[in-house]
Structure formats: structure tokens, C-alpha cells
One Martini backbone bead per residue (centre of mass of N, CA, C, O) as a GRO file, in nm:
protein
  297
    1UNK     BB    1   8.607  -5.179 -14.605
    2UNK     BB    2   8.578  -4.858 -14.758
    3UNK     BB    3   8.816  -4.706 -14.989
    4UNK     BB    4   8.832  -4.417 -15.143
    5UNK     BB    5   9.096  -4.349 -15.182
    6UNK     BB    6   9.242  -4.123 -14.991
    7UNK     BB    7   9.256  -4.107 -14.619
    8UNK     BB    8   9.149  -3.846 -14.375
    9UNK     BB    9   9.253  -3.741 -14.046
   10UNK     BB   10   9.302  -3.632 -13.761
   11UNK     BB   11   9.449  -3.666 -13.514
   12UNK     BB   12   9.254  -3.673 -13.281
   13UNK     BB   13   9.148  -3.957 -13.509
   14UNK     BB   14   9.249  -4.212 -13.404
   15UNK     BB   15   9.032  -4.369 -13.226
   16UNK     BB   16   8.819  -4.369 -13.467
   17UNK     BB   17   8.625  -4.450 -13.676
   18UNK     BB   18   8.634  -4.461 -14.060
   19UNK     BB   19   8.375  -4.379 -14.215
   20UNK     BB   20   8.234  -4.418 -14.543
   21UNK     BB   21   8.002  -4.163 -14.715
   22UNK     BB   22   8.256  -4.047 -14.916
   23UNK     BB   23   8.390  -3.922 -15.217
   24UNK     BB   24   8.576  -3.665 -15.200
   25UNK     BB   25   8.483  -3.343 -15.291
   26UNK     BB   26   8.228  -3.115 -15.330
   27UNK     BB   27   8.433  -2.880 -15.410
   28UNK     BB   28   8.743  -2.898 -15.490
   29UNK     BB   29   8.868  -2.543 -15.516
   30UNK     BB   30   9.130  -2.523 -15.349
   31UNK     BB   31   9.430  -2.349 -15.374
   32UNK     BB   32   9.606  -2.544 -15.167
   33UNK     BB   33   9.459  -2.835 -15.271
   34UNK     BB   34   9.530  -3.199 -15.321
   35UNK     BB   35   9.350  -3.427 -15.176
   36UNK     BB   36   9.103  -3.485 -15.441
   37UNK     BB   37   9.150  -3.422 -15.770
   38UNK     BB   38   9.124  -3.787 -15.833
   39UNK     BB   39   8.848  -3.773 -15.654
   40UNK     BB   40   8.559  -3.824 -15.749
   41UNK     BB   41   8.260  -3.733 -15.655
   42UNK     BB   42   8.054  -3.933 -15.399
   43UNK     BB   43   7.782  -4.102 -15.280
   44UNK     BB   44   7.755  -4.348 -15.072
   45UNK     BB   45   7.594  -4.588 -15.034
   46UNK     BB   46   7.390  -4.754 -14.779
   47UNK     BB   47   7.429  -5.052 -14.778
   48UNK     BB   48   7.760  -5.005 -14.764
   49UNK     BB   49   7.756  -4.874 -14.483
   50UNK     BB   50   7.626  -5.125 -14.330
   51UNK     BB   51   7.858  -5.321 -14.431
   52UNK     BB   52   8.043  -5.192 -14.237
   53UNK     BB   53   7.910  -5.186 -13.951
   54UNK     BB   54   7.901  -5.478 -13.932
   55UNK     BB   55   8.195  -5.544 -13.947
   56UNK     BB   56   8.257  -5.350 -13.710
   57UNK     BB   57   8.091  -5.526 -13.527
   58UNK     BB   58   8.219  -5.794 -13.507
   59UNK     BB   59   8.483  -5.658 -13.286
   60UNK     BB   60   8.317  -5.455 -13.115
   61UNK     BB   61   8.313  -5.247 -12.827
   62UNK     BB   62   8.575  -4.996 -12.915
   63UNK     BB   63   8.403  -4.717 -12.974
   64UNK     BB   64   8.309  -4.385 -12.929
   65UNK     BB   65   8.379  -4.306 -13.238
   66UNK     BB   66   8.317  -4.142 -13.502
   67UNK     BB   67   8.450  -4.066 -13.888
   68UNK     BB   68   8.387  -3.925 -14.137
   69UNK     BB   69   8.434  -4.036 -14.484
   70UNK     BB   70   8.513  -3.793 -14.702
   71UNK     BB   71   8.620  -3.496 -14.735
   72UNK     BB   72   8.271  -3.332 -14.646
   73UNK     BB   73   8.036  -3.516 -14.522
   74UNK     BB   74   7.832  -3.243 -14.461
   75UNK     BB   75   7.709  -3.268 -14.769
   76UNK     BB   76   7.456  -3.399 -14.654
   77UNK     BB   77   7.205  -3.464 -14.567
   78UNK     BB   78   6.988  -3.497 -14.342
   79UNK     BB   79   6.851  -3.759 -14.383
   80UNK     BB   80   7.115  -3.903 -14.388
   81UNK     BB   81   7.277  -3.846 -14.145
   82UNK     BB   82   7.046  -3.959 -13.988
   83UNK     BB   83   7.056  -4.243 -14.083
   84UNK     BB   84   7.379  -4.306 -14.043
   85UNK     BB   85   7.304  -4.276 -13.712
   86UNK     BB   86   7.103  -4.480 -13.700
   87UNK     BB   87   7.311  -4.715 -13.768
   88UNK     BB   88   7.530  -4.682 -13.568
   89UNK     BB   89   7.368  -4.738 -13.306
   90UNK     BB   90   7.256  -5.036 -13.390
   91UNK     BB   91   7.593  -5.142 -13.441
   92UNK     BB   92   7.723  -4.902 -13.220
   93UNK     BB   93   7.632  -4.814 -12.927
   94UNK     BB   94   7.899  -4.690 -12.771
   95UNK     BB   95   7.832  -4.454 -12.952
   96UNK     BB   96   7.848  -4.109 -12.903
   97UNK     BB   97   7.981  -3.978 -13.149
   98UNK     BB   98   7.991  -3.749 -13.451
   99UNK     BB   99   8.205  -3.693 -13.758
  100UNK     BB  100   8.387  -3.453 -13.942
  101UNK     BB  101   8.418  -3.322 -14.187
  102UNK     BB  102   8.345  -2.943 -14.291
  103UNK     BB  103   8.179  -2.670 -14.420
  104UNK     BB  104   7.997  -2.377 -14.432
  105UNK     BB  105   7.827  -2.501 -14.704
  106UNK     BB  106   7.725  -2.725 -14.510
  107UNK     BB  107   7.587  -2.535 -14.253
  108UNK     BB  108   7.374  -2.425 -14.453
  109UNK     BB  109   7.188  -2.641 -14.554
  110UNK     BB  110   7.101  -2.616 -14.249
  111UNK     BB  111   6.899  -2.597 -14.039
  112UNK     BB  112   6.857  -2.530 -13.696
  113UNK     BB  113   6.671  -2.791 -13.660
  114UNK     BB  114   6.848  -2.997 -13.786
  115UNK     BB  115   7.089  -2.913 -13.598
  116UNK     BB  116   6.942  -3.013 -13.328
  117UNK     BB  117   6.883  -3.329 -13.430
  118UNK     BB  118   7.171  -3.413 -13.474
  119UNK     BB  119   7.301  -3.314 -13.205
  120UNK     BB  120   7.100  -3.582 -13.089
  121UNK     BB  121   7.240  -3.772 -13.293
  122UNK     BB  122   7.553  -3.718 -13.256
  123UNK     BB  123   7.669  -3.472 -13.310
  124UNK     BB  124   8.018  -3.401 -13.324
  125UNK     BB  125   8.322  -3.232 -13.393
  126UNK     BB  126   8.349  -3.100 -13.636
  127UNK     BB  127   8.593  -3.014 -13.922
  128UNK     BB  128   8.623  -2.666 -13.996
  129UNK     BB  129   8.731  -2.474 -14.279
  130UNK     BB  130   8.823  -2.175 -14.245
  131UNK     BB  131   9.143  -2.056 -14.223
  132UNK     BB  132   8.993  -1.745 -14.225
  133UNK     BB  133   8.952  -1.375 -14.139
  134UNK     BB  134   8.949  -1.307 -14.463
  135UNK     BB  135   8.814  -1.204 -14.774
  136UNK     BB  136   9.066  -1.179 -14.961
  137UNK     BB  137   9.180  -1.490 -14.884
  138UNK     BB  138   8.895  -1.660 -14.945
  139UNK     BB  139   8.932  -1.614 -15.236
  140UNK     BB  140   9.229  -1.670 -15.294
  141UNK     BB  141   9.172  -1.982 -15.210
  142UNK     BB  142   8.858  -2.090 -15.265
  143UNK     BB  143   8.613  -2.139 -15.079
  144UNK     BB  144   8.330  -2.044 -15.096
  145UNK     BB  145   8.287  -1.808 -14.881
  146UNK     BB  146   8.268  -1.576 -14.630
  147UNK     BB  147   8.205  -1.410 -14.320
  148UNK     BB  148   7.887  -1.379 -14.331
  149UNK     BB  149   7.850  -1.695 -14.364
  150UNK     BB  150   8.014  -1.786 -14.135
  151UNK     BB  151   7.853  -1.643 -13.887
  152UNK     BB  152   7.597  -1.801 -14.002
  153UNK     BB  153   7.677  -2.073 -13.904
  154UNK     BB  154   7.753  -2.033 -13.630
  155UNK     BB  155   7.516  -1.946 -13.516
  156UNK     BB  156   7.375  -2.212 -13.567
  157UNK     BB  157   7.568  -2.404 -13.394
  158UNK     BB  158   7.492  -2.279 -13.144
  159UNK     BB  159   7.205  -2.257 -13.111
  160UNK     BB  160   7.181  -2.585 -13.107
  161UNK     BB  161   7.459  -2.717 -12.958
  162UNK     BB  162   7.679  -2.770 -13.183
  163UNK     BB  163   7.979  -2.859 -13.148
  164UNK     BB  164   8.290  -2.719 -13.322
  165UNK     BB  165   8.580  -2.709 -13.517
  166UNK     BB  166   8.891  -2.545 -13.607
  167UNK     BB  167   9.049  -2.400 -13.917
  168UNK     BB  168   9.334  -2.273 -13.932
  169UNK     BB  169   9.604  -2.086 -14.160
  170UNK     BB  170   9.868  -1.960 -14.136
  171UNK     BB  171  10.019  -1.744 -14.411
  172UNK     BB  172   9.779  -1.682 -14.598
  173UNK     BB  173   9.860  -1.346 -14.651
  174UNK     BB  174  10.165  -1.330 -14.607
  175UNK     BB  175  10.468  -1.149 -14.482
  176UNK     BB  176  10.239  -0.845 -14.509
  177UNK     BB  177  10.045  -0.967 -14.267
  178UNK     BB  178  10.044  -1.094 -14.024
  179UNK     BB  179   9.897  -0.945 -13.800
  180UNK     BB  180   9.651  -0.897 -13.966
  181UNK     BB  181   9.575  -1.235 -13.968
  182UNK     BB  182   9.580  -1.281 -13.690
  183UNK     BB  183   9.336  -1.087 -13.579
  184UNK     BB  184   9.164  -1.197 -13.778
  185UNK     BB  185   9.143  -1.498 -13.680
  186UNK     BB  186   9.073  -1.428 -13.366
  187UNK     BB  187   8.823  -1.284 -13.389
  188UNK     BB  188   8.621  -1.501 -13.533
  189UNK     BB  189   8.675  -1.719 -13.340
  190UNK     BB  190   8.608  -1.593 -13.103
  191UNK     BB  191   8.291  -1.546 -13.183
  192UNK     BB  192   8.263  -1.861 -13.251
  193UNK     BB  193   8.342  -2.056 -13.052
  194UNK     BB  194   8.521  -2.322 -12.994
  195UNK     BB  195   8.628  -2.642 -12.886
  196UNK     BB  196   8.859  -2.613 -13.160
  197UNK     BB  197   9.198  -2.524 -13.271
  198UNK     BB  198   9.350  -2.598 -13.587
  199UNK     BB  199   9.683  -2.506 -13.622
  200UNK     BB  200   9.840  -2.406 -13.950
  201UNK     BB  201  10.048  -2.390 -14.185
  202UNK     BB  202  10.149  -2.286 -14.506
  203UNK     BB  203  10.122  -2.546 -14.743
  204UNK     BB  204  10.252  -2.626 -15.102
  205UNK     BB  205  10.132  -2.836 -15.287
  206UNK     BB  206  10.153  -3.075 -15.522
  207UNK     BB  207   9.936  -2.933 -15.763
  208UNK     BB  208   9.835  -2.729 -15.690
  209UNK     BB  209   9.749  -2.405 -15.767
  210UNK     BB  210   9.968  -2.270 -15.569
  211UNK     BB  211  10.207  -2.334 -15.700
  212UNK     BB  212  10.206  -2.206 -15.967
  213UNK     BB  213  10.117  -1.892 -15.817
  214UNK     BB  214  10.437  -1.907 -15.704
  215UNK     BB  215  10.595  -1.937 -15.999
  216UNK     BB  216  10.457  -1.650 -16.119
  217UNK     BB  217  10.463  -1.455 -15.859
  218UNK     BB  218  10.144  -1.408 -15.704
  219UNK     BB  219  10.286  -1.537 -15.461
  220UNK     BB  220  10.414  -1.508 -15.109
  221UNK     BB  221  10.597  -1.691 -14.905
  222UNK     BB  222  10.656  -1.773 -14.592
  223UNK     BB  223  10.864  -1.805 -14.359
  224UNK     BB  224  10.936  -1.959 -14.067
  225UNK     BB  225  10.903  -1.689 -13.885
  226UNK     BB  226  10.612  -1.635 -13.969
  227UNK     BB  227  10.474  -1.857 -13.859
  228UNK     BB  228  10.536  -1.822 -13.565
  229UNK     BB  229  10.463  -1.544 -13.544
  230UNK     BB  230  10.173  -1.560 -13.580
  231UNK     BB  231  10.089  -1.762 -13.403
  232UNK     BB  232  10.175  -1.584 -13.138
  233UNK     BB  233   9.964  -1.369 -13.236
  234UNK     BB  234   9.699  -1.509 -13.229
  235UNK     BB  235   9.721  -1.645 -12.930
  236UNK     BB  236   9.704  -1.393 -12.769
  237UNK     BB  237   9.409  -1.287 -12.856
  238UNK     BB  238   9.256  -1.481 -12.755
  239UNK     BB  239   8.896  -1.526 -12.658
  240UNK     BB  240   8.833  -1.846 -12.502
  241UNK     BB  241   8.637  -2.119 -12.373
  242UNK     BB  242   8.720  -2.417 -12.351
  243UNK     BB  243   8.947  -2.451 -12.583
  244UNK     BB  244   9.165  -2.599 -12.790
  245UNK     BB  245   9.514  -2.603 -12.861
  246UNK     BB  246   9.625  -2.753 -13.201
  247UNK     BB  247  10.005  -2.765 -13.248
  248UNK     BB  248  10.075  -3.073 -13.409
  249UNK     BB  249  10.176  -3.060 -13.699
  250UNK     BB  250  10.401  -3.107 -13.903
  251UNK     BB  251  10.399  -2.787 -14.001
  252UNK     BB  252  10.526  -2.707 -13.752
  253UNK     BB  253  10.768  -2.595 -13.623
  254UNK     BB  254  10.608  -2.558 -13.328
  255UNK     BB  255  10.490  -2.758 -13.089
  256UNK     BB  256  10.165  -2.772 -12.940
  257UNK     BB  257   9.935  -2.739 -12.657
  258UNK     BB  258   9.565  -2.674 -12.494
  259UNK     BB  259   9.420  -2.522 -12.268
  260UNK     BB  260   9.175  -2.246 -12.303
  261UNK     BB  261   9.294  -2.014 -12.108
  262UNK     BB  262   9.512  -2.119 -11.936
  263UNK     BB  263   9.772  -2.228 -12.132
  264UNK     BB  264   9.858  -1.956 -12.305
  265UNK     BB  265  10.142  -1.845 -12.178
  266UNK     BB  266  10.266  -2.144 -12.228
  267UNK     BB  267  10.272  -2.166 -12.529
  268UNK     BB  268  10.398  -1.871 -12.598
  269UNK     BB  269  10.665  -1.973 -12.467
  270UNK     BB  270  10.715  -2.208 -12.629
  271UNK     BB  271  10.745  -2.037 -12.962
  272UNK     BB  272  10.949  -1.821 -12.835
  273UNK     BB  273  11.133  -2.067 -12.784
  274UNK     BB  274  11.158  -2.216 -13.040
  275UNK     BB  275  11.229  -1.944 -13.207
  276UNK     BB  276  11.538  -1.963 -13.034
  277UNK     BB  277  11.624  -2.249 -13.206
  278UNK     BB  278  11.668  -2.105 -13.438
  279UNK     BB  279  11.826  -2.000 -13.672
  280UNK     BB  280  11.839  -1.747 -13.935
  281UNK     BB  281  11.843  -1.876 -14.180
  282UNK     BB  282  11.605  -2.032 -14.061
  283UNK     BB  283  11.384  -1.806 -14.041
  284UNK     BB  284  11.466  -1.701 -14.388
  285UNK     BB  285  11.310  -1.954 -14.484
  286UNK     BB  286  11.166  -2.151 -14.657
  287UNK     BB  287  11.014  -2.439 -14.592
  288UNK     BB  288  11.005  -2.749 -14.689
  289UNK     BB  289  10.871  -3.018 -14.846
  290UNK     BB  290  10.754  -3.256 -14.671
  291UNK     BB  291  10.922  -3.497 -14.519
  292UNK     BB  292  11.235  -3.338 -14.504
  293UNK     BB  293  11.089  -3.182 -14.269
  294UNK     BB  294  11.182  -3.034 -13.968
  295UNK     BB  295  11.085  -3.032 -13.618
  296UNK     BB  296  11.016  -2.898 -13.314
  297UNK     BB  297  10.862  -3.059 -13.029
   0.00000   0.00000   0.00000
């Protein structure tokens, strides 16, 4: 299998194949990420693609579900990713579904008929990262789209019948907007109706432009209890049917999960008991970064 540097996948894509289809990132300019700094984008020729899938395929019927890396694959052509469908299902017969990381500039890039013809070739549950619900949080992240393009994304997605999962941040508008941040991202959240909300905290990574930007005083990071805290105003507001909420991040101080609406009560109280095992010490400090964070379960 081919796999240039570092190939990243949601926790809940752990029994899925990995096929690259991209390396690095075609955005790589958000003010928070360092995931793919080293690695130019590229994108994997055709014939690379079958050379995986016929090896995956010596295997046997293992999965039946694919997912596509590195990157942002979703911003592959309709063209290409119809072909890579159809490689997929020659040598993969048993597999469902096909997803992958995607930007909000990914699914403008295609038409309602194109996602739905996506949609017919097995295309579901790719992980967008909204991040945020907040316009002045996306430009100072540098997302690079608006929430008026985002609401255009998701429209064309639901209409197509194209299922797909959301990435919340929360902490990313600072310690002084909590309240106003968390309602924010319910909102947009809400009115997208995904079948998955992946929320996890702002955490600062090394070599990121927000290291920087946090160093030289002009982003202020919230604290442990910030994160909880916000996560649990985000979490009220939801109004949402069948989609799971998946706060199981190394990065979460409170590990939860859950289908929504049915377990909402159930995770909120999960929250704010966790927010009462830490002392006051540590929910008024920023959480370390890396391996070092400990976390509670």
C-alpha cells in the first residue's frame, strides 16, 4: 500500500481500508493545523490506486467500508472519484460505503447532481470540519469559507441524500465568548443535521501559525474548564435526530458518546460530572499538550 508521511483517520474509521488517493492537504492554511505542514499536496495517479486495491484485495472480503486518505480527498473531481468507485467496488465487492475527510470548498466544487450520483456510488459519511459556527472564528482560523458557503454545502448535501459528519472545535473563539461560541456551533450544527458531530477542544499544536499567534499574546487559549464548559452549552442546544455525538478525543478533558436526541440528558450529566472530579487548580489552567494530558474517561 502506498502512504506518503503521516495518514490521519477518525477514531471511529479504525476498521475501515486506508486507500490513498491524495497526499497532504489541498488547503493546509489553517491557522490551528500542522498535520500535513511537510507534506505537498499531491494527488495519487489512477493506475497507483488499482496497484492498492488489488493488493487489499489478495486479503479477502475483510471490510466493507473504505476511507479515502490523505488530506482532504473530497477534493478529487467528480470524474476521479466516480472512477475510484468503480476500482473500489471491481476489487472490493463486500464494501458499503466509501468516505473520507472533505472541506465545505470541497462540496461546492460539485453539483446537487453530482453528489447524488456520488451518493448512488456509495459515497457516505465523510468527516467535514466545520469547526466553527462563527464568521469571525472561520477567517481568524483561516478556513477559508464563510457560513453562507457552508449552509450552500450542506444544502446541496442533503438534497443529493448524501449522509455526512461534522467536526465542531470548541474553545476556538477564547474564553470570552463561550456561551456566544457554543450557541454558534449548535445552531449551524442544527440546521445542517448530520448524522455524526465529532466535537473535540482547541488544542495548540507545535509548528502551527496558532503557536505563534498564542505566543505573541493575540489569541488567548481557554482552560480546562472552558473546554468542558462550552461542550456542555453546545450539547443543551443541539437539536438534532439519529446523529451520534462523539466526544472521545484524546483532546476531550470528558470522554462521552451517544445518539442524540435519546442520550442527551445522559452525556450532559456525564459532563458535568466529570467537570466535578477535577479540582479547581486544573480547570483554571490550560490543559498540557501532547502525550502528557491525561484525560478522564
Amino acid at each position: 500500500m502506498h502512504y506518503t508521511g503521516p495518514t490521519y483517520r477518525p477514531p471511529y474509521e479504525a476498521e475501515s481500508l486506508l486507500l490513498q488517493v491524495t497526499a497532504g492537504c489541498s488547503h493546509n492554511k489553517c491557522t490551528f493545523c500542522s498535520m500535513y505542514q511537510d507534506v505537498p499536496f499531491e494527488v495519487s495517479p489512477i493506475e497507483e490506486i488499482e496497484e492498492d486495491l488489488i493488493q487489499a484485495a489478495r486479503y479477502g472480503d475483510f471490510c466493507d467500508r473504505v476511507f479515502l486518505v490523505n488530506g482532504d480527498a473530497f477534493c478529487l473531481s467528480f470524474e476521479r472519484l466516480a472512477e475510484i468507485a468503480e476500482l473500489v467496488h471491481r476489487y472490493l465487492p463486500r464494501v458499503e460505503s466509501i468516505g473520507g475527510y472533505a472541506s465545505i470548498n470541497n462540496v461546492l466544487t460539485k453539483s446537487e447532481d453530482e453528489l447524488r450520483e456520488l451518493t448512488r456510488l456509495g459515497y457516505a459519511d465523510f468527516n467535514i470540519g466545520l469547526e466553527s459556527g462563527l464568521d469571525d472564528v472561520l477567517a481568524y482560523m483561516n478556513k477559508g469559507y464563510t457560513l453562507s458557503q457552508a449552509r450552500e454545502a450542506f444544502a446541496r448535501l442533503n438534497a443529493a441524500g448524501m449522509p455526512f459528519n461534522l467536526n465542531i472545535i470548541t474553545a476556538a473563539a477564547g474564553p470570552n465568548r463561550i456561551v456566544e461560541h457554543a450557541a454558534a456551533n449548535a445552531a449551524i450544527v442544527n440546521e445542517a443535521s448530520p448524522t455524526l458531530i465529532f466535537v473535540s477542544p482547541l488544542h495548540v499544536d507545535p509548528g502551527a501559525r496558532l503557536e505563534q499567534l498564542v505566543a505573541e499574546g493575540d489569541f488567548e487559549e481557554c482552560v480546562l474548564g472552558d473546554y468542558i464548559t462550552e461542550e456542555i452549552e453546545f450539547l443543551k442546544r443541539l437539536d438534532v435526530q439519529d446523529c451520534v455525538f462523539f466526544g472521545l478525543h484524546v483532546s476531550n478533558p470528558v470522554r462521552v458518546a451517544g445518539l442524540l436526541p435519546r442520550d442527551k440528558e445522559r452525556l450532559v450529566q456525564e459532563l458535568e460530572l466529570g467537570y466535578g472530579r477535577f479540582s479547581d487548580w486544573q480547570l483554571e489552567k490550560v490543559p498540557p499538550k501532547g502525550s502528557e494530558g491525561r484525560m478522564i474517561g
